[in-house]
N, C-alpha and C positions, 0 to 999 in steps of 0.2 A: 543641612538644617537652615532655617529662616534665618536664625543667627549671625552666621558666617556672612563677611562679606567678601565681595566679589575682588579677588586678587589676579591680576593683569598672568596670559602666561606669556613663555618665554617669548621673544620677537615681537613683542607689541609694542606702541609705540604711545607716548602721549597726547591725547586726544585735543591736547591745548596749543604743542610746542612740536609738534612730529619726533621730540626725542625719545630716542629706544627706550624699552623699560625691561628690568628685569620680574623671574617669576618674583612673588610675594613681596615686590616696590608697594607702598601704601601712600605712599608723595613722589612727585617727578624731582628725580636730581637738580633736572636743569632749572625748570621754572617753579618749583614747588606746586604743583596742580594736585588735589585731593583725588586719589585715584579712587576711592573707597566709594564714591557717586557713579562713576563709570558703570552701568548696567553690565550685568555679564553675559556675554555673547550666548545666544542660543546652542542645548546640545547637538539639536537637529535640523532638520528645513524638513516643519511637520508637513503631508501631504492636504491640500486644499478640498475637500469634498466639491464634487460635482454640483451646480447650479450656487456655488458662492461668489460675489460678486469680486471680480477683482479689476484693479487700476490696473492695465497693461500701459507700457508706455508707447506711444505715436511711433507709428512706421516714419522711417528715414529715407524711403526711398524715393525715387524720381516720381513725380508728381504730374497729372498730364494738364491740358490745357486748362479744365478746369480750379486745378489748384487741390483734386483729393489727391492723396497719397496713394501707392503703386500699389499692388492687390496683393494682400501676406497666403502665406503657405498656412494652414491649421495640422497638425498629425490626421488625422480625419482623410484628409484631403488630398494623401497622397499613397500611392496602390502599395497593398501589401503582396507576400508569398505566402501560400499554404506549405506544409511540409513536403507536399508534391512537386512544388516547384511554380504549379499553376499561380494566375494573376488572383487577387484575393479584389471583390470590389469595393470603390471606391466608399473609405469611412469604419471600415470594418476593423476588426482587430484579429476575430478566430474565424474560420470557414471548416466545418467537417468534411464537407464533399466538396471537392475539385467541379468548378465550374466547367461547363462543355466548351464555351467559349469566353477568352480572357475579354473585358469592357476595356474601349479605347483609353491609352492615355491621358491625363487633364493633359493644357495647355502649357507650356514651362513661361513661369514667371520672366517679367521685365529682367532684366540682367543676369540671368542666368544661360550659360553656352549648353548647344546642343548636347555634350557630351554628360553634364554633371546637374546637378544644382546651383554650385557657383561656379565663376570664374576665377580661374589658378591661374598663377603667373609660372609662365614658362622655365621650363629650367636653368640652370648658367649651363654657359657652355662649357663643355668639355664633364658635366656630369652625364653617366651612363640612367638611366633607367629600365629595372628589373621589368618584363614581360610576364605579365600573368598569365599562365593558362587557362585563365578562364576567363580573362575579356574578353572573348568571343561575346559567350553567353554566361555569363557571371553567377547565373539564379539555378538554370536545368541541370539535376545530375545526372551522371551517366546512370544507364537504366540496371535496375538494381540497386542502387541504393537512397541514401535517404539524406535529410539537410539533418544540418546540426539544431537540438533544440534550445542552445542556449545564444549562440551567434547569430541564428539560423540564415546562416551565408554557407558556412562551410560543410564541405562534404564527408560522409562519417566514411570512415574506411573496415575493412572486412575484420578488425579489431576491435570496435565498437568506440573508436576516438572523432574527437571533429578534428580535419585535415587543416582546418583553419587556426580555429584557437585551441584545440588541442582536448577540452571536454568531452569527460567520458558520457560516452550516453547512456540512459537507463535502458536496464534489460528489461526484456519484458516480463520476466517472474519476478523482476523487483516487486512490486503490486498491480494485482488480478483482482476484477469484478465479473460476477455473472449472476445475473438475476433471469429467473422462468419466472413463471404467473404466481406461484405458491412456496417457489422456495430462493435465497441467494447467499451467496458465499464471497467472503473477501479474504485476499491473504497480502500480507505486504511483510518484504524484508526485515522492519523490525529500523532500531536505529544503532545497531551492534555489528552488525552481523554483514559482510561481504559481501553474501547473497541470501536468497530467497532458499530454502531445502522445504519449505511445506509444499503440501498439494493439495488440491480439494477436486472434486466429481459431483455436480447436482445435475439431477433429471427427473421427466417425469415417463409415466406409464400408465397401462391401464391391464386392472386384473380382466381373466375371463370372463365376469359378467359386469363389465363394462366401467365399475366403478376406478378411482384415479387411483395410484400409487404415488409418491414422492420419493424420490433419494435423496439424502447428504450423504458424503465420504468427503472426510479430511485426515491425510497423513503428515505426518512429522517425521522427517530425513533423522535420523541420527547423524548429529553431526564428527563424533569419531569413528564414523564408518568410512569406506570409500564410495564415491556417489550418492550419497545422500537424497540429492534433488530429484538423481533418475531412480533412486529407490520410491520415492516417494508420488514420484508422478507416475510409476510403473503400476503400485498396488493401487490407488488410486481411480485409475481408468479400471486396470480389469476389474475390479470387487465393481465396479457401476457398470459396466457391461453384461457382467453375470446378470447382476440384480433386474438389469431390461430383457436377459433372454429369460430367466428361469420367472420372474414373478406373472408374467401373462399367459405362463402355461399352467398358472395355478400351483404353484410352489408354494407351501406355505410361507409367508414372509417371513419366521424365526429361520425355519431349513433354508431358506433362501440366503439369509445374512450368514448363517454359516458356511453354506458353499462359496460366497461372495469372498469372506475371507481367506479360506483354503488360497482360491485362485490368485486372489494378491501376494498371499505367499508363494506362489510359484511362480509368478511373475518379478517379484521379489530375486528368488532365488535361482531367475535363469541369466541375470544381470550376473552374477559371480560366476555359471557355468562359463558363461561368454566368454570371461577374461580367465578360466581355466583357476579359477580360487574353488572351485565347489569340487571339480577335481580331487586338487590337492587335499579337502579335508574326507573325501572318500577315501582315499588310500591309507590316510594318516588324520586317524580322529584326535591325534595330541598336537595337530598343524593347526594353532588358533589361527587362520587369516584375517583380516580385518572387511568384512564382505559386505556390500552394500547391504540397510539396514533400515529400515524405518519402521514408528508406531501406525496404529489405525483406528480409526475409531468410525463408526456409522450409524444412522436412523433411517427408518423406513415406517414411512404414515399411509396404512393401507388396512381396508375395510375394519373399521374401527379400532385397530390396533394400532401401535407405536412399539417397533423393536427395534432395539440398539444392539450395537456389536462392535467388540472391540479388543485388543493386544497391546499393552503397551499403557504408557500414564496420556495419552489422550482422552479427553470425556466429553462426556454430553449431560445437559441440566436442564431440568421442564421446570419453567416460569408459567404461572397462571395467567391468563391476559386480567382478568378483574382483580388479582392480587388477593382472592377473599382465601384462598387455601397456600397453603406453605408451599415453596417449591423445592426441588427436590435435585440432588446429583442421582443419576441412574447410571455410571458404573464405578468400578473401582480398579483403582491405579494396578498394575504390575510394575511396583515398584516396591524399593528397600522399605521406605517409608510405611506403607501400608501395610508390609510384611511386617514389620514390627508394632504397628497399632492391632492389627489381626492377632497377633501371639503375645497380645498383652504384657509387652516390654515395655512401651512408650506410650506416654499419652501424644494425639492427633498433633497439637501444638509442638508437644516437643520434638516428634520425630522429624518433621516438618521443619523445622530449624536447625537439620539436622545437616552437614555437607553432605551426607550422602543420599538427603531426600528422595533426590531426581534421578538415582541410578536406578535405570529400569530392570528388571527380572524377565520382562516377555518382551519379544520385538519379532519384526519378520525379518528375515535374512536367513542364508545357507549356514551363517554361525549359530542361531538362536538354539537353545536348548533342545526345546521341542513345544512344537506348537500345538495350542490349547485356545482355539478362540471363544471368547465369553459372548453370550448372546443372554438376553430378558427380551420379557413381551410385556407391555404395559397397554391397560385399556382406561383412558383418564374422563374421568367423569365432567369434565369440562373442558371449554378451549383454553389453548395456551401455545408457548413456542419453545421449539427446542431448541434448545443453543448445543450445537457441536463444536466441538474447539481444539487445539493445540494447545500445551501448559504455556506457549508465548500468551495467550490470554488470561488463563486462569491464573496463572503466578499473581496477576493482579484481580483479580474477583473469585478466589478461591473459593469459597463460601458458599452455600446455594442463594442467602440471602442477601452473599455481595452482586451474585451473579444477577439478581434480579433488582438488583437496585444500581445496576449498569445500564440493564436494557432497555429501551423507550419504553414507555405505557402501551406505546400505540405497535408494536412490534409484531404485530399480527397484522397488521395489514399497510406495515411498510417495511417488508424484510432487509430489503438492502439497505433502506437509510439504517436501520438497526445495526445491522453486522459492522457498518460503517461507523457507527458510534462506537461499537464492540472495538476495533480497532485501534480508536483513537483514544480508547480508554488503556489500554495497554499503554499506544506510543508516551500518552501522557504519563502515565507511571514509571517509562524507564525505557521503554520498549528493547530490552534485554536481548530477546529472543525475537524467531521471526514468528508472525501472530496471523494467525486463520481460523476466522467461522464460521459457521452456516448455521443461517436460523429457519428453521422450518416450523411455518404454522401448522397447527392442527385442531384444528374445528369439528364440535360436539354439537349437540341442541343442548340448548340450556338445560338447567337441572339443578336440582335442589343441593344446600353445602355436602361438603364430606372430604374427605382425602382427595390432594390433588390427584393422583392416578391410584389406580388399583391392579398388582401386577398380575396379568394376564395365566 
């Protein structure tokens, strides 16, 4: 508070007399100096924005005939490394692509030795000095692997540590981007969570008479299963493999989404064959094993239709892009939750605040009950964008109308900055859970009000 004045902390000293002071002194012991004038030290050392003037002080070093000062070093001005190892040019900070050939050297400043930037004084004698491995070549890893992203001197080893300062580095399912022309997906670990167990699948295609198809597929790992991440990146790929052979042979795109998921579930379920769990629950149906397991959820935007499909409390939600008509969740959880709003136990709210909201009823896996994939056809009378997601999203835009007051305006024709904001709108609220969506536009000709879609 403005109030409060500024009380010396511990080790300070009087700014009148050099004698020590203690925390909350308000006069110097020694000379009586009013300490309560003493300005109080900055929290920080704020960063300077770029192009503000600032007093640097005069170079100190050797000066030539003329009497200017020796020529200083800028950060700018001296060579980076990319993470390849390659010379980065001069001035630069990031380089995507490894130059074909590294640019010379600058010059090494007045007093500095061939070896370093400055000059060290020699060691005493009779001291040893440690040999580095890698003074040879300090910068080039051995091939295979990578520099460290937080030192980046040191070399990451076949555990994912730097060799140097010790920094784990991100994996790459920590968080995933990929953006097509019409559709993009983001998933990211979440700020919980040890790793990444979602998946996602976006592509495009084209039906029999020429027109385009779109995919999303995003799965969610269960995470008390075993394998999670490879349940999830199993069903994932196959259901969007199906979806590219069957829908160009004219498959209708409902029949298509449900063979899409069959297949995830067997791809699912040959992860437990592998390790001989699927086995053991053939011989012995009262052998619960804990089997790789994950939810699914999908849309497919082809010849004026929009179907979803799905297992599991994953879902998908159509935002209007002009906001003039409501928008809408298009499917429903397999979950306790919903079971008990469906059988008019609970109201939505309350179920929902329920511990055992989130306990799902449908999942893919060699345990699951028995599979029953949900598919709808919806034909929307306007443009708009689907948001497919994992509950790491919707935990925080639940709603339909939370969900469309997450997404940008403009989310039709910037998918990935959207799904990006989708994202950050989770990590912002807690990011609990690991969090993936995929927004796919879907574009109508204009047309007069009515219901955001009309199901097919």
């Amino acid at each position: 508070m403005a109030s409060q004045m500024h009380q010396p902390a511990a080790g300070s000293t009087c700014p009148s007399c050099a004698e020590p002071l203690e925390t909350g002194d308000l006069f110097c012991g020694a000379c009586g100096y009013d300490l309560s004038v003493v300005p109080a030290p900055p929290d920080d050392h704020p960063t300077i924005a770029i192009g503000t003037p600032v007093e640097w002080p005069s170079a100190t070093g050797r000066t030539d005939s003329s009497g200017a000062p020796a020529p200083a070093h800028l950060p700018g001005d001296l060579p980076g490394r990319d993470s390849g190892g390659g010379l980065l040019p001069a001035a630069a900070v990031r380089y995507d692509d490894p130059p074909s050939s590294p640019p010379p050297s600058p010059p090494a400043p007045p007093n500095a030795s061939s070896s370093g930037d400055f000059e060290l004084p020699a060691p005493e004698a009779g001291t040893a000095v440690a040999a580095d491995p890698r003074a040879a070549d300090p910068i080039a890893p051995p091939s295979g692997t990578k520099l460290c992203v937080a030192c980046r001197a040191g070399h990451v080893d076949p555990d994912g540590y730097c060799e140097n300062c010790g920094h784990a580095q991100p994996r790459e399912r920590d968080h995933m981007e990929q953006e097509l022309g019409s559709v993009a997906a983001v998933s990211d670990r979440g700020l919980r969570h040890h790793r990444n167990e979602d998946s996602f699948a976006v592509s495009s295609t084209a039906l029999p008479d020429g027109s385009p198809a779109v995919v999303a597929i995003v799965c969610d790992g269960v995470s008390s299963a075993t394998r999670p991440d490879e349940a999830s990146e199993a069903a994932a790929s196959a259901a969007n493999e199906l979806l590219l052979q069957t829908l160009p042979r004219g498959t209708h795109p409902q029949q298509a989404m449900h063979e899409a998921i069959v297949a995830a579930s067997e791809a699912v379920n040959s992860l437990a064959r592998d390790s001989g769990q699927g086995e053991a629950m053939e011989h012995d149906p009262h052998h619960h094993q804990n089997a790789p397991a994950c939810t699914i959820v999908g849309a497919v935007a082809a010849g004026g239709l929009l179907v979803v499909g799905w297992v599991g409390d994953s879902r998908a939600y159509w935002v209007p892009d002009d906001r003039s008509g409501p928008p809408a969740r298009l499917t429903e959880d397999d979950s306790w939750a919903a079971q008990m709003v469906a059988a008019g136990l609970m109201s939505e709210a309350e179920a929902y605040a329920d511990d055992r909201a989130h306990a799902i009823t449908g999942w893919l896996g060699a345990d699951a009950y028995e599979l029953e994939p949900h598919t709808a056809s919806f034909k929307p009378d306007r443009s708009g964008v689907v948001v497919v997601c994992t509950d790491g999203l919707w935990n925080y835009a639940e709603a339909a109308e939370d969900m469309a007051q997450a997404i940008p305006v403009d989310a039709a024709g910037r998918p990935l900055h959207s799904a990006q904001v989708l994202v950050g709108h989770a990590l912002d609220g807690g990011g609990h859970d690991n969090v993936t969506v995929a927004v796919l536009p879907f574009a109508v000709p204009q047309q007069g009000a009515g219901s955001a879609y009309n199901r097919a």
